[in-house]
N, C-alpha and C positions, 0 to 999 in steps of 0.2 A: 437518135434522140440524145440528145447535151445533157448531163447532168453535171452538176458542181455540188462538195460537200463542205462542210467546216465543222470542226468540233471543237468543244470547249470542256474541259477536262478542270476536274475539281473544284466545281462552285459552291461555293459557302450557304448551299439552302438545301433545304427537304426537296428529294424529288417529287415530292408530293403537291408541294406547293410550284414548284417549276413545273410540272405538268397539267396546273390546271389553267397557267398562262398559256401552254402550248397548243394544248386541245383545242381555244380558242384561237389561233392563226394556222393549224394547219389545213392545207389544201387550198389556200388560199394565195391570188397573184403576191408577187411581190410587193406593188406598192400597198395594195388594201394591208397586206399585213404589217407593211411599215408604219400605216396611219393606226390601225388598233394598236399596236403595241406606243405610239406615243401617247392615246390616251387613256392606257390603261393605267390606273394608279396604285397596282400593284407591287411590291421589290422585286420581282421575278421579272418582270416587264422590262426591264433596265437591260443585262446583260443577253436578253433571247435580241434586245433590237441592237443592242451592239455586235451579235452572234451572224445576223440578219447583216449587219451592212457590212460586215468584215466577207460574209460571201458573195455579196451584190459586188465588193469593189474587186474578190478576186475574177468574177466573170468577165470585168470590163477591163481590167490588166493581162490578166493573163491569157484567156480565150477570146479575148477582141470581142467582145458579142454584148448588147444591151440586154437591160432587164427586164423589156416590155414583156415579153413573150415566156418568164418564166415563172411557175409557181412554186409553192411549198408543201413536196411531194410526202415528204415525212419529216418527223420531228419527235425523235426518240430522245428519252428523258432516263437513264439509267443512274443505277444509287454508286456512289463513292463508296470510299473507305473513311472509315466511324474515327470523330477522336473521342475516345472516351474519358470521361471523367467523372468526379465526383460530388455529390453533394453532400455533407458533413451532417449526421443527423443525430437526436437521443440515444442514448447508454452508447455514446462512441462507434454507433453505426455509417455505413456510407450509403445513400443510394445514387445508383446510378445515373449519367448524363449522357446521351449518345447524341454529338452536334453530328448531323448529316452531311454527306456532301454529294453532287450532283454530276455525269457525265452528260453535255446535252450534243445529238449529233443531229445537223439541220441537212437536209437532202433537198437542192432545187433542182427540178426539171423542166425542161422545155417544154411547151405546149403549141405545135407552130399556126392550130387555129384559134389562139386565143384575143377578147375581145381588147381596143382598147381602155389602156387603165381608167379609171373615173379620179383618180386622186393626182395630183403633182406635189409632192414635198420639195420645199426649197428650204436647202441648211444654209444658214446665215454662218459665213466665215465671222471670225473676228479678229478688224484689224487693230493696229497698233496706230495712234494718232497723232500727227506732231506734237511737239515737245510745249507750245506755245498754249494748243487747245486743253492741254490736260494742266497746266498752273491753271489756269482761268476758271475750268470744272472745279476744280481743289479749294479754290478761292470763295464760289458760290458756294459751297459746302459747307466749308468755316461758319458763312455768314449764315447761311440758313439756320444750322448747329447752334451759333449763338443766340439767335431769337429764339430757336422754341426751348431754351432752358430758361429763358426769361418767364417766357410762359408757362414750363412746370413748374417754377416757381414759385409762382401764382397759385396754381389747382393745389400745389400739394400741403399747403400751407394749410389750410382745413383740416388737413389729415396728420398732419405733423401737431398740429394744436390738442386733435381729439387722441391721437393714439402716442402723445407722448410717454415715454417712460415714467417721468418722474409726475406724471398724472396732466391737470389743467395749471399749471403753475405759470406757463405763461399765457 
């Protein structure tokens, strides 16, 4: 049985909160977890799927083997080391701030009767466009830009009248 691991070492959150995005993708195939984790709107969510595809792309580099056929065996969420600091309080007291930090280690395993995925994620590259196409974008831009300041022009003048400084003077 294939296993491939990746870790990610000092993340800037509560393991507490990286563990309640984790709970929710583990044991599950690779793509379904890609697809939760893009629509989870979480902060934690972000780094577990770039965690995720840094191990998807060592399986297919370095052990030649696609992702169909693997899950997410475990997904342990361990606590950093604390930067502590302080919050300045009455009669010259401190209390304390403890910012947390995160070890997260993603474990994939082969499953070699597993069904196919239901999901297909396509990443949109992004390319760079002739030199010609991008004056012409820049150009509608301006122009756009310049009509709708014509038009807040317009709205905000009501509100420039009533909430003037120097009162209803003009």
């Amino acid at each position: 049985m294939n296993k491939q691991t990746a870790t990610l070492h000092y993340l800037r959150m509560t393991p507490r909160k990286v563990r309640s995005v984790a709970n929710l993708i583990k044991g599950l195939p690779v793509a379904e977890a890609e697809a939760q984790l893009l629509n989870i709107r979480l902060r934690a969510a972000v780094p577990l799927l770039k965690l995720l595809r840094s191990a998807v792309s060592n399986l297919k580099n370095n052990k030649r083997m696609s992702e169909e056929k693997f899950f997410i065996e475990s997904l342990r969420v361990d606590g950093g080391p604390m930067l502590k600091r302080g919050l300045p309080r009455a009669r010259g007291m401190m209390s304390p701030i403890q910012k947390k930090m995160s070890h997260v280690m993603l474990v994939l395993a082969e499953n070699p009767n597993a069904a196919p995925s239901r999901f297909t994620i396509v990443v949109t590259k992004k390319t760079k466009q002739p030199p010609e196409e991008e004056k012409s974008i820049k150009k509608d831009r301006v122009v756009k830009a310049e009509k709708s300041e014509g038009a807040r022009a317009k709205k905000s003048s009501f509100f420039r009248r009533m909430f003037n400084r120097k009162g209803f003077a003009k």
